[in-house]
PQR file of N, CA, C, O and H, with PARSE charges and radii, in Angstrom:
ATOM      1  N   UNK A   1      74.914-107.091  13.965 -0.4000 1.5000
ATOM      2  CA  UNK A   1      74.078-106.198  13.180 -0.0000 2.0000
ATOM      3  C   UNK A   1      72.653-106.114  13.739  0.5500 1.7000
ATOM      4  O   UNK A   1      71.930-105.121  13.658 -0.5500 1.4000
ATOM      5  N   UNK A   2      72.377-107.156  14.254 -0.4000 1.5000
ATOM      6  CA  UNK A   2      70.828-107.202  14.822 -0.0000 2.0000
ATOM      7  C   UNK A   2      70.697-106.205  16.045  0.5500 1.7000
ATOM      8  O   UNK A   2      69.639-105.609  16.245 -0.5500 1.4000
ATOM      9  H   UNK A   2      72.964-107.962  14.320  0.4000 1.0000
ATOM     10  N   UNK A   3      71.706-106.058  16.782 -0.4000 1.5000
ATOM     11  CA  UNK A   3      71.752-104.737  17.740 -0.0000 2.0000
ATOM     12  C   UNK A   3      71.397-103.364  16.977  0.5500 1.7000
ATOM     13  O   UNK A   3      70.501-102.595  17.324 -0.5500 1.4000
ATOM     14  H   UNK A   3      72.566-106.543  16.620  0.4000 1.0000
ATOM     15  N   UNK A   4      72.143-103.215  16.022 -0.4000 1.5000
ATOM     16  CA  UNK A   4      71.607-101.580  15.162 -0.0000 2.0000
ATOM     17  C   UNK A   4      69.995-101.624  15.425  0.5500 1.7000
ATOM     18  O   UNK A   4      69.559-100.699  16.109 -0.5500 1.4000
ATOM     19  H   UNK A   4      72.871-103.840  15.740  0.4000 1.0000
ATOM     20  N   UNK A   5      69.268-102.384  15.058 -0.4000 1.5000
ATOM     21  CA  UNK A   5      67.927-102.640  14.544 -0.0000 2.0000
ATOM     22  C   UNK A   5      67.095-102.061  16.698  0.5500 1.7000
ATOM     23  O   UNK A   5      66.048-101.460  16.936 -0.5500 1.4000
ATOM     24  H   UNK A   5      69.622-103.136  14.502  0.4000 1.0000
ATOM     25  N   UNK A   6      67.783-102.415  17.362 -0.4000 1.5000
ATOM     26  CA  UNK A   6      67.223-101.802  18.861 -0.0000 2.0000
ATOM     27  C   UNK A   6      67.911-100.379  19.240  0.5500 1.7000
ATOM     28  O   UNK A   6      67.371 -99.400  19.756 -0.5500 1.4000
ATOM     29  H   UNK A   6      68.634-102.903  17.169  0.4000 1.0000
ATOM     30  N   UNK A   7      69.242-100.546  18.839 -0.4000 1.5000
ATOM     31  CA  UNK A   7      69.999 -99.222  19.384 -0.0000 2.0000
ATOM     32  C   UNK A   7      69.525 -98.200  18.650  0.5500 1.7000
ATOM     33  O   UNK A   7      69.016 -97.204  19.164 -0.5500 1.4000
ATOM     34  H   UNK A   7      69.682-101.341  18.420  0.4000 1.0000
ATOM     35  N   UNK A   8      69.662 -98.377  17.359 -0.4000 1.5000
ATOM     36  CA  UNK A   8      68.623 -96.726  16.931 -0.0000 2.0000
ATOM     37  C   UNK A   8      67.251 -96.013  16.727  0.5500 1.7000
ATOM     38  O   UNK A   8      66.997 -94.868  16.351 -0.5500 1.4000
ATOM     39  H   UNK A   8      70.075 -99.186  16.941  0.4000 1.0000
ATOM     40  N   UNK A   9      66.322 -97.210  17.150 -0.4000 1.5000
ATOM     41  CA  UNK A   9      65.419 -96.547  17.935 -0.0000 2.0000
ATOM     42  C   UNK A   9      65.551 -96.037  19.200  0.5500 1.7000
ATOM     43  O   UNK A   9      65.151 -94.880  19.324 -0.5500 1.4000
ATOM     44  H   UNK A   9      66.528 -98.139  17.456  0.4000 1.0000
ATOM     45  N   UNK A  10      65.919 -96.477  20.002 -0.4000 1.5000
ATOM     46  CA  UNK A  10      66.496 -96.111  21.182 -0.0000 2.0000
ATOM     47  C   UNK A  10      67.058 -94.787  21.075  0.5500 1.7000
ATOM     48  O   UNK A  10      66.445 -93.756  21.354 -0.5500 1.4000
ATOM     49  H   UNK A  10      66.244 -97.418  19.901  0.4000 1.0000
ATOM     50  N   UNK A  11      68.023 -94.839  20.739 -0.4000 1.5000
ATOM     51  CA  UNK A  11      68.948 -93.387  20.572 -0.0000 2.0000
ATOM     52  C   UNK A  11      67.970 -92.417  20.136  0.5500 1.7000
ATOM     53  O   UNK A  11      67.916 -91.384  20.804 -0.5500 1.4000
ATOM     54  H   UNK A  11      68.522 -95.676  20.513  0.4000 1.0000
ATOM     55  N   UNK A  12      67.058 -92.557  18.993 -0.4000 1.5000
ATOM     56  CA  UNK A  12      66.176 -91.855  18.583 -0.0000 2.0000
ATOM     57  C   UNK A  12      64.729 -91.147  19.636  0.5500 1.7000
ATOM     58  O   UNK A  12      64.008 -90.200  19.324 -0.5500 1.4000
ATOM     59  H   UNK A  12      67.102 -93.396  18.450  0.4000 1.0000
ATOM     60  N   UNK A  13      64.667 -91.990  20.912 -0.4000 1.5000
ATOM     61  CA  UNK A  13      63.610 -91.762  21.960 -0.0000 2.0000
ATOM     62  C   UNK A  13      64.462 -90.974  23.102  0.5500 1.7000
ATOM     63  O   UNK A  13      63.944 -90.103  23.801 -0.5500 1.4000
ATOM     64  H   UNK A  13      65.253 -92.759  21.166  0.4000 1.0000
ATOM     65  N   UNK A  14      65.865 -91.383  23.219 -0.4000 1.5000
ATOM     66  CA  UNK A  14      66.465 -90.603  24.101 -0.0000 2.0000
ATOM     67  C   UNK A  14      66.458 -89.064  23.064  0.5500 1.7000
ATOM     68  O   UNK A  14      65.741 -88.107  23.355 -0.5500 1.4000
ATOM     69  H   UNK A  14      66.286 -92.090  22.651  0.4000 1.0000
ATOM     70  N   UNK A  15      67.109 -89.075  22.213 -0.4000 1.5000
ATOM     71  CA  UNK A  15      67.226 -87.825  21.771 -0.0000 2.0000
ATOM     72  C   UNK A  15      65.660 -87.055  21.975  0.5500 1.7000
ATOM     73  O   UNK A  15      65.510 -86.019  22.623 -0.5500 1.4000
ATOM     74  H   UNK A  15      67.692 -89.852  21.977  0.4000 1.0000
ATOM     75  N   UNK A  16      64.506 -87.832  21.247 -0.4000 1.5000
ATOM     76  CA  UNK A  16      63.013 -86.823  21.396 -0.0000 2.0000
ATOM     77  C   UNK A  16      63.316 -86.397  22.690  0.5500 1.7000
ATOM     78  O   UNK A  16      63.564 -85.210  22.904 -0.5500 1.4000
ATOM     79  H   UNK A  16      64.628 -88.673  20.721  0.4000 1.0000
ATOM     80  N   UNK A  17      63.324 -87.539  23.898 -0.4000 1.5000
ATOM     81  CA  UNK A  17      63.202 -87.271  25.489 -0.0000 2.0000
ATOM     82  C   UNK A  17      64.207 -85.978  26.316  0.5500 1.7000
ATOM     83  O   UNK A  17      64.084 -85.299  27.336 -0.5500 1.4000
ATOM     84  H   UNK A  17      63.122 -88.503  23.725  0.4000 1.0000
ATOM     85  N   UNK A  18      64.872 -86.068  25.594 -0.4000 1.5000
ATOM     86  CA  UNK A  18      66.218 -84.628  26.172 -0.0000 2.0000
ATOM     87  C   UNK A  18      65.557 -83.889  25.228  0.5500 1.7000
ATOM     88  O   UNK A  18      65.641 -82.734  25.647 -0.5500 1.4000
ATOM     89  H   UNK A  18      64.972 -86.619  24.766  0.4000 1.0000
ATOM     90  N   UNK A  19      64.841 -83.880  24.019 -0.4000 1.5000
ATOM     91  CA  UNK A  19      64.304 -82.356  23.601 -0.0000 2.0000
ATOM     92  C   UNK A  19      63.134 -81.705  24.194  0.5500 1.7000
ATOM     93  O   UNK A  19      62.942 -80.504  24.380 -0.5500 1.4000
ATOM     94  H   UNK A  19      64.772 -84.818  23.679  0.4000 1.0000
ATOM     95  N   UNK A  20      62.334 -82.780  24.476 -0.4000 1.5000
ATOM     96  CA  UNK A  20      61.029 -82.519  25.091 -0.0000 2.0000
ATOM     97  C   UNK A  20      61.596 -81.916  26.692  0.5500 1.7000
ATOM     98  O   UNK A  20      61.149 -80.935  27.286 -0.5500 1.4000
ATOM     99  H   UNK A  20      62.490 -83.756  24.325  0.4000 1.0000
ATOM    100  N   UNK A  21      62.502 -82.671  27.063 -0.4000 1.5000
ATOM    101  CA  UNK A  21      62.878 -82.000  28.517 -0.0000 2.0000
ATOM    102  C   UNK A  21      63.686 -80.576  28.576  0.5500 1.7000
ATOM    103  O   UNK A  21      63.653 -79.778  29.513 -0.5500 1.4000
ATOM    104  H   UNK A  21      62.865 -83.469  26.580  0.4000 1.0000
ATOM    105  N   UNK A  22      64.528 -80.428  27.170 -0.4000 1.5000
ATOM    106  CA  UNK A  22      64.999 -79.003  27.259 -0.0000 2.0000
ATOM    107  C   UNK A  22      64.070 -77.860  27.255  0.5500 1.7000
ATOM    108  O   UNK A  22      64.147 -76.858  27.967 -0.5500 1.4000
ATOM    109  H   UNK A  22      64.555 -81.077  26.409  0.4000 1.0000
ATOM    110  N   UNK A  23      62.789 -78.258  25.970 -0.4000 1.5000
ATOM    111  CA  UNK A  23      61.683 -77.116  25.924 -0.0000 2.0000
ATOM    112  C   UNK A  23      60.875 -77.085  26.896  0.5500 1.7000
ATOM    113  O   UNK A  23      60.256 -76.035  27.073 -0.5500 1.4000
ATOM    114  H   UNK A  23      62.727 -79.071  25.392  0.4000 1.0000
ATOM    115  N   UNK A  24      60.678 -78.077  27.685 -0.4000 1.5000
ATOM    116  CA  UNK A  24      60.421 -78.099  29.367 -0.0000 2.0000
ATOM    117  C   UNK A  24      60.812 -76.918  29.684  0.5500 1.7000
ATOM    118  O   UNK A  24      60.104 -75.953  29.394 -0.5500 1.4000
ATOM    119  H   UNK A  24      61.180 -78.930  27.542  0.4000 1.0000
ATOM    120  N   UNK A  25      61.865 -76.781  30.259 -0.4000 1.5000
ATOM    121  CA  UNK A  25      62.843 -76.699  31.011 -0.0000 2.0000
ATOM    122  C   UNK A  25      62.485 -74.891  30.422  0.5500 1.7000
ATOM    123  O   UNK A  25      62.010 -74.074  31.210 -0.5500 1.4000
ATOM    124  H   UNK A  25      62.440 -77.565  30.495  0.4000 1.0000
ATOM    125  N   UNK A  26      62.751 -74.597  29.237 -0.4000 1.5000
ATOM    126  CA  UNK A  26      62.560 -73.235  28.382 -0.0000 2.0000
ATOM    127  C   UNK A  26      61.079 -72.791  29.084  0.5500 1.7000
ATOM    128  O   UNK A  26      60.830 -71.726  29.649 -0.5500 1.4000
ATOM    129  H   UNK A  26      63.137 -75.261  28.597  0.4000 1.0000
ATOM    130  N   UNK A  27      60.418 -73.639  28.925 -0.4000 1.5000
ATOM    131  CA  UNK A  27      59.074 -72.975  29.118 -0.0000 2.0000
ATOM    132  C   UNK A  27      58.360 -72.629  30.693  0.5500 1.7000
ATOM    133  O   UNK A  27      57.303 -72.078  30.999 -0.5500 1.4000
ATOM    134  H   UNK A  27      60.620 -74.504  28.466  0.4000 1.0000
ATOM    135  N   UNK A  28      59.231 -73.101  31.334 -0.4000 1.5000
ATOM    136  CA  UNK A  28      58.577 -73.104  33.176 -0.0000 2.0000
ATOM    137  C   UNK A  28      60.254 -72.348  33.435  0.5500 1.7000
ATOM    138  O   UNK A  28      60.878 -72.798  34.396 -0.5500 1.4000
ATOM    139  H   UNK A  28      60.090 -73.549  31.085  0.4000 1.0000
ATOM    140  N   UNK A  29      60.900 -71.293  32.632 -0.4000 1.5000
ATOM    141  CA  UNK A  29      61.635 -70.312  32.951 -0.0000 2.0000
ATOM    142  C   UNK A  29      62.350 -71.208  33.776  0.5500 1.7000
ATOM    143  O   UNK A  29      61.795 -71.610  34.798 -0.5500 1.4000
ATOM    144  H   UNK A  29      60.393 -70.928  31.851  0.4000 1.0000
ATOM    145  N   UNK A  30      63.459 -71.575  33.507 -0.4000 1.5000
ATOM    146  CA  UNK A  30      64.241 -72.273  34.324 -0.0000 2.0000
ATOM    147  C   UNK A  30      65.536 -71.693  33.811  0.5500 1.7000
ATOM    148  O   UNK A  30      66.587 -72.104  34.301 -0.5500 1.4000
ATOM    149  H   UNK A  30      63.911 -71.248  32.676  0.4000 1.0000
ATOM    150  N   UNK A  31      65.551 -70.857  32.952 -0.4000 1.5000
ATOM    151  CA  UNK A  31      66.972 -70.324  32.104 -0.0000 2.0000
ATOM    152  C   UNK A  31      66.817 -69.106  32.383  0.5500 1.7000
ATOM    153  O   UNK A  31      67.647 -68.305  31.953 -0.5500 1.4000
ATOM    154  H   UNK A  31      64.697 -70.523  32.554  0.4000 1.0000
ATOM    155  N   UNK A  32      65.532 -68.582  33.307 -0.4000 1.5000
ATOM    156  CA  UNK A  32      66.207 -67.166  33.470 -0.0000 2.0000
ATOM    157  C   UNK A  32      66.589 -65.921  34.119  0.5500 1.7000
ATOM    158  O   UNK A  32      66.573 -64.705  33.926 -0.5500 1.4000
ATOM    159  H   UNK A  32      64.858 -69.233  33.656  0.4000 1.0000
ATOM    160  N   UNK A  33      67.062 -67.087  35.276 -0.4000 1.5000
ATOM    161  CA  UNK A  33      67.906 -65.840  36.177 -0.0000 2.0000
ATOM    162  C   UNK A  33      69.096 -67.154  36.154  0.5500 1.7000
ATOM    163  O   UNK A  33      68.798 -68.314  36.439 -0.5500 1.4000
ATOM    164  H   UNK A  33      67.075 -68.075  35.434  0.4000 1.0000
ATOM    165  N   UNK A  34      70.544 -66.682  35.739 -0.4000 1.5000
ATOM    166  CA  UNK A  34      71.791 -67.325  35.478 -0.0000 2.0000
ATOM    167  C   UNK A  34      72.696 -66.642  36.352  0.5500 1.7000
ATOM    168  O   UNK A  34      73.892 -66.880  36.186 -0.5500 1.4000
ATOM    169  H   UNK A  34      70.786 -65.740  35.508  0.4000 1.0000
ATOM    170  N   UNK A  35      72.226 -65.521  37.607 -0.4000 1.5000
ATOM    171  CA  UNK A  35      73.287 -64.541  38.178 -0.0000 2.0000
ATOM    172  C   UNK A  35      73.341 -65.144  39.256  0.5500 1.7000
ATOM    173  O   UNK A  35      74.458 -65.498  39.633 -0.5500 1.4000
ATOM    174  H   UNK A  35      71.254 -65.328  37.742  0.4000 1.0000
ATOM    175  N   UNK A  36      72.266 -65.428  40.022 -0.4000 1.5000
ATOM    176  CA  UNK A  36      72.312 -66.062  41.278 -0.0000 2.0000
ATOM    177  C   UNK A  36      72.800 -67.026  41.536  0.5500 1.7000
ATOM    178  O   UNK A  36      73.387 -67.075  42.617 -0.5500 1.4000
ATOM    179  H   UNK A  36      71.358 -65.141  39.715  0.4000 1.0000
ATOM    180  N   UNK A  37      72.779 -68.315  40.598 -0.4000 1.5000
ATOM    181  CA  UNK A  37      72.798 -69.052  41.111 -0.0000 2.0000
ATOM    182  C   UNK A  37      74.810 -69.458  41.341  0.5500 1.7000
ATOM    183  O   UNK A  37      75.404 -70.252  42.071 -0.5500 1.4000
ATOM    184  H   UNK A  37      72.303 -68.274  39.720  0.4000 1.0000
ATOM    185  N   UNK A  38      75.286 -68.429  40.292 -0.4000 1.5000
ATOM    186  CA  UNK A  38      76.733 -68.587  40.444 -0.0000 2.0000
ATOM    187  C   UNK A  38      77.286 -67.758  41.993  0.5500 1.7000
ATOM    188  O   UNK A  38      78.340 -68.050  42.558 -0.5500 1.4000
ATOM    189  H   UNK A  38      74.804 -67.784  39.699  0.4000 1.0000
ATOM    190  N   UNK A  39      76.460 -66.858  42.405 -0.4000 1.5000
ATOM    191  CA  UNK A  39      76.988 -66.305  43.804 -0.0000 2.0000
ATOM    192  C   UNK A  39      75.855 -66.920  45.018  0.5500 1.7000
ATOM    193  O   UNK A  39      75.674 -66.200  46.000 -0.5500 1.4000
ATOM    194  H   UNK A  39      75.604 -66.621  41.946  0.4000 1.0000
ATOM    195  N   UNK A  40      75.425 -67.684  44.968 -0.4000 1.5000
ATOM    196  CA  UNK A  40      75.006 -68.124  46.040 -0.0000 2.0000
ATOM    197  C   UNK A  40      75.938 -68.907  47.064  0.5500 1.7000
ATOM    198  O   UNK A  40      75.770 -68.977  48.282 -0.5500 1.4000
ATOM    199  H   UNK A  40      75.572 -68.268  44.171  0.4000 1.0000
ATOM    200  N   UNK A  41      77.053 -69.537  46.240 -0.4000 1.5000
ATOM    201  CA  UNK A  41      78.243 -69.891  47.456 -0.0000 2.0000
ATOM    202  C   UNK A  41      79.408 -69.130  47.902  0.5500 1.7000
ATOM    203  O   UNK A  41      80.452 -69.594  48.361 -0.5500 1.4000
ATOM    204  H   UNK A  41      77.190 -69.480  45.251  0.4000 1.0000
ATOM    205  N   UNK A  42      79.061 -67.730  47.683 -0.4000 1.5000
ATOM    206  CA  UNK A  42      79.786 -66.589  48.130 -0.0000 2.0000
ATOM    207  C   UNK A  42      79.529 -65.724  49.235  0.5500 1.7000
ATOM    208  O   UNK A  42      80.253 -64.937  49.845 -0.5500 1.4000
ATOM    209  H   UNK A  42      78.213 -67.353  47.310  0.4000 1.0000
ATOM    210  N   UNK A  43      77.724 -66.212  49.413 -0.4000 1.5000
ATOM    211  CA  UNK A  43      77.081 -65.894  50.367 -0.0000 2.0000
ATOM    212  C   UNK A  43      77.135 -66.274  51.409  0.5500 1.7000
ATOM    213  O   UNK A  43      76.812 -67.454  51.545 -0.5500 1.4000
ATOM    214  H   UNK A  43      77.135 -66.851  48.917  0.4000 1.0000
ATOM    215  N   UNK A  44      77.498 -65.612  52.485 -0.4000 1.5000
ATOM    216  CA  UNK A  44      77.457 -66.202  54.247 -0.0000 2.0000
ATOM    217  C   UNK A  44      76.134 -66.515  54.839  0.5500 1.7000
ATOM    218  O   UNK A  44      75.173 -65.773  54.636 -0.5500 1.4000
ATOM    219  H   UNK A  44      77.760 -64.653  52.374  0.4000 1.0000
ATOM    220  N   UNK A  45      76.029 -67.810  55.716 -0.4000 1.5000
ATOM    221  CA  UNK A  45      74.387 -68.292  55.771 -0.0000 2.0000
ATOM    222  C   UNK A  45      74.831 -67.563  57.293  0.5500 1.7000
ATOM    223  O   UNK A  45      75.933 -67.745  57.810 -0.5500 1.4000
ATOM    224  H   UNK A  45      76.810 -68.413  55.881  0.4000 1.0000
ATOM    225  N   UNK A  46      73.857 -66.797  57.824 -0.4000 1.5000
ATOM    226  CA  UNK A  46      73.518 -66.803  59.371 -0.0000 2.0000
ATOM    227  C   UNK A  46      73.252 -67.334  60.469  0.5500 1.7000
ATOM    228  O   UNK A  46      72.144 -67.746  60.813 -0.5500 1.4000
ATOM    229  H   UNK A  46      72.961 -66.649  57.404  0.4000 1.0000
ATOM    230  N   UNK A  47      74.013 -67.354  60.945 -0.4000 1.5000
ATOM    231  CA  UNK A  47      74.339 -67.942  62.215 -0.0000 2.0000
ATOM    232  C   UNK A  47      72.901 -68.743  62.512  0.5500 1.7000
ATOM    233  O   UNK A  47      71.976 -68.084  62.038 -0.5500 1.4000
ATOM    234  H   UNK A  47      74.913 -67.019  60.666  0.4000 1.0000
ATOM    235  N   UNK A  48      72.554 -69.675  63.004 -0.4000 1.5000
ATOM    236  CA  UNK A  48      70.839 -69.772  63.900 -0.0000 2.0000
ATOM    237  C   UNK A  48      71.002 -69.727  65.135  0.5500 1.7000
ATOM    238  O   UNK A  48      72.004 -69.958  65.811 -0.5500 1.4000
ATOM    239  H   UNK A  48      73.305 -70.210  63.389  0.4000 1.0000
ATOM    240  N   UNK A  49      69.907 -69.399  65.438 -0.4000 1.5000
ATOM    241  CA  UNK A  49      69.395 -68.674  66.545 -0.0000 2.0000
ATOM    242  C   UNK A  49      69.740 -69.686  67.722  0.5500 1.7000
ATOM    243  O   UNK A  49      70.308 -69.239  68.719 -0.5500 1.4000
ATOM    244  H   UNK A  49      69.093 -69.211  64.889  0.4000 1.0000
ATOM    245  N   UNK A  50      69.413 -71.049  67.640 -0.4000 1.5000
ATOM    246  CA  UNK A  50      69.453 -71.630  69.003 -0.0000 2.0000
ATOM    247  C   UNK A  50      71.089 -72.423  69.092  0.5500 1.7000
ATOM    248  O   UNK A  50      71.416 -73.054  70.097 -0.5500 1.4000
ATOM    249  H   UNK A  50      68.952 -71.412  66.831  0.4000 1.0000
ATOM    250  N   UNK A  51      71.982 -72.272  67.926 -0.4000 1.5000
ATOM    251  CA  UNK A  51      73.121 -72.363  68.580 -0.0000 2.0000
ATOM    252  C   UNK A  51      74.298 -71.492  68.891  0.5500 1.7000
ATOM    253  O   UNK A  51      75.440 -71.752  69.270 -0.5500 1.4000
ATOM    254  H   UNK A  51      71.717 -71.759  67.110  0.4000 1.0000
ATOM    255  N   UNK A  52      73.699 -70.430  68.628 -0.4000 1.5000
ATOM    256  CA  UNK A  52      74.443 -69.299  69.211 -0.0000 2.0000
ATOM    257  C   UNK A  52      73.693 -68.934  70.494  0.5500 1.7000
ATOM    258  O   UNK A  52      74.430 -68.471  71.365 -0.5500 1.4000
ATOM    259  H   UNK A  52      72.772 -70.218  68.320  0.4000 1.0000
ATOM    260  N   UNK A  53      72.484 -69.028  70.791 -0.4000 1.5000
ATOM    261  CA  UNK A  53      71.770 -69.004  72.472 -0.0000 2.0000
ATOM    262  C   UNK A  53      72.172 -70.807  72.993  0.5500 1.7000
ATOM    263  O   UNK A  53      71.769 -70.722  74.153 -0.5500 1.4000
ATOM    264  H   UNK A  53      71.886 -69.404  70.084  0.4000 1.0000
ATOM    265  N   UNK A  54      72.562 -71.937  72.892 -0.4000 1.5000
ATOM    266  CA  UNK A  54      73.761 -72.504  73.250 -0.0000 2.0000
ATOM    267  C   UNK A  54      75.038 -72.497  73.604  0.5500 1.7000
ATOM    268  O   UNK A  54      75.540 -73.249  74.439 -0.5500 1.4000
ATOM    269  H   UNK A  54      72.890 -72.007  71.949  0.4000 1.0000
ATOM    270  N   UNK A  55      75.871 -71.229  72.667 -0.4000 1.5000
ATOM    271  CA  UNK A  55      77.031 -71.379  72.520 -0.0000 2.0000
ATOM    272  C   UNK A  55      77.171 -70.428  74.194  0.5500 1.7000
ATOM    273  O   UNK A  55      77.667 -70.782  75.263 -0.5500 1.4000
ATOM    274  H   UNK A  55      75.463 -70.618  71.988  0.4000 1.0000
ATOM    275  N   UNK A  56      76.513 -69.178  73.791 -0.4000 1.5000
ATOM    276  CA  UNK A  56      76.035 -68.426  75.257 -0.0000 2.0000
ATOM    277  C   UNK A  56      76.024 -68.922  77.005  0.5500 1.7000
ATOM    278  O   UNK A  56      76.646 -68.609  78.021 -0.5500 1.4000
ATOM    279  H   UNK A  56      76.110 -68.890  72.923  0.4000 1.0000
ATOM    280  N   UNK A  57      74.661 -70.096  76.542 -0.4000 1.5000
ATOM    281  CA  UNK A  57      74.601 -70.628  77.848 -0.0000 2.0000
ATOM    282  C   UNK A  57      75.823 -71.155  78.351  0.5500 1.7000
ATOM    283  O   UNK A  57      76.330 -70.704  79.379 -0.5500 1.4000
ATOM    284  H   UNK A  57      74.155 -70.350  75.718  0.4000 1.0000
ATOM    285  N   UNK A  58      76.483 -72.362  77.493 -0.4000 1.5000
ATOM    286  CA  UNK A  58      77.566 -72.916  77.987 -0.0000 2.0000
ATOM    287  C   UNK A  58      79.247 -71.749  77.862  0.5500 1.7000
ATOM    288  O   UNK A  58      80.372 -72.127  77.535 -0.5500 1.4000
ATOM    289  H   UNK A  58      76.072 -72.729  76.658  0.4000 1.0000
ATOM    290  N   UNK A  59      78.923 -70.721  78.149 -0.4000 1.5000
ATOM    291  CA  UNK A  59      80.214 -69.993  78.348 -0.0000 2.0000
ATOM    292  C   UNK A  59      79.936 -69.358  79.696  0.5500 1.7000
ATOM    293  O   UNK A  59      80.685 -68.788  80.489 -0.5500 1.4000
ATOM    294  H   UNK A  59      78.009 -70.414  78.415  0.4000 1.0000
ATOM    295  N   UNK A  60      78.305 -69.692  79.729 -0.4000 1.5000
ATOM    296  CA  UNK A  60      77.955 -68.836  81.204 -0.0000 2.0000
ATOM    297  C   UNK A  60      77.789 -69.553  82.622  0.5500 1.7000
ATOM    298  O   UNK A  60      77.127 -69.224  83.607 -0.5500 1.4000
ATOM    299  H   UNK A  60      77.697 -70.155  79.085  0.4000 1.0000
ATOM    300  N   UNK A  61      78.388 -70.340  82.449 -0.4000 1.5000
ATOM    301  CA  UNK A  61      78.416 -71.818  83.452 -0.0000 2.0000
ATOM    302  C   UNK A  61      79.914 -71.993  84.032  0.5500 1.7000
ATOM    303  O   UNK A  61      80.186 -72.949  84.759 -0.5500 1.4000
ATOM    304  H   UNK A  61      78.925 -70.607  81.649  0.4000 1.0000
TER
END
């Protein structure tokens, strides 16, 4: 029983701490663009530049 007496304060500072971090989170717009971030791994990244001028050299040898 002497555990209740630590665990629910506790529980009670986590809960403030995830509210204070959700209205965070609300207020520095972090909720509002929800489109992108689901097609960003649909997107093809481009090639870079110096290993495709690699891939080049060594076919030209």
């Amino acid at each position: 029983m002497n555990v209740l007496v630590v665990l629910i304060p506790l529980s009670i500072l986590v809960l403030i701490g995830a509210g204070v971090a959700f209205f965070w989170a609300i207020e520095h717009d972090q909720f509002e663009d929800l489109e992108t971030p689901r097609l960003l791994p649909l997107l093809d990244d481009p090639a870079p530049a110096d290993s495709a001028a690699s891939i080049e050299d060594d076919t030209a040898r």
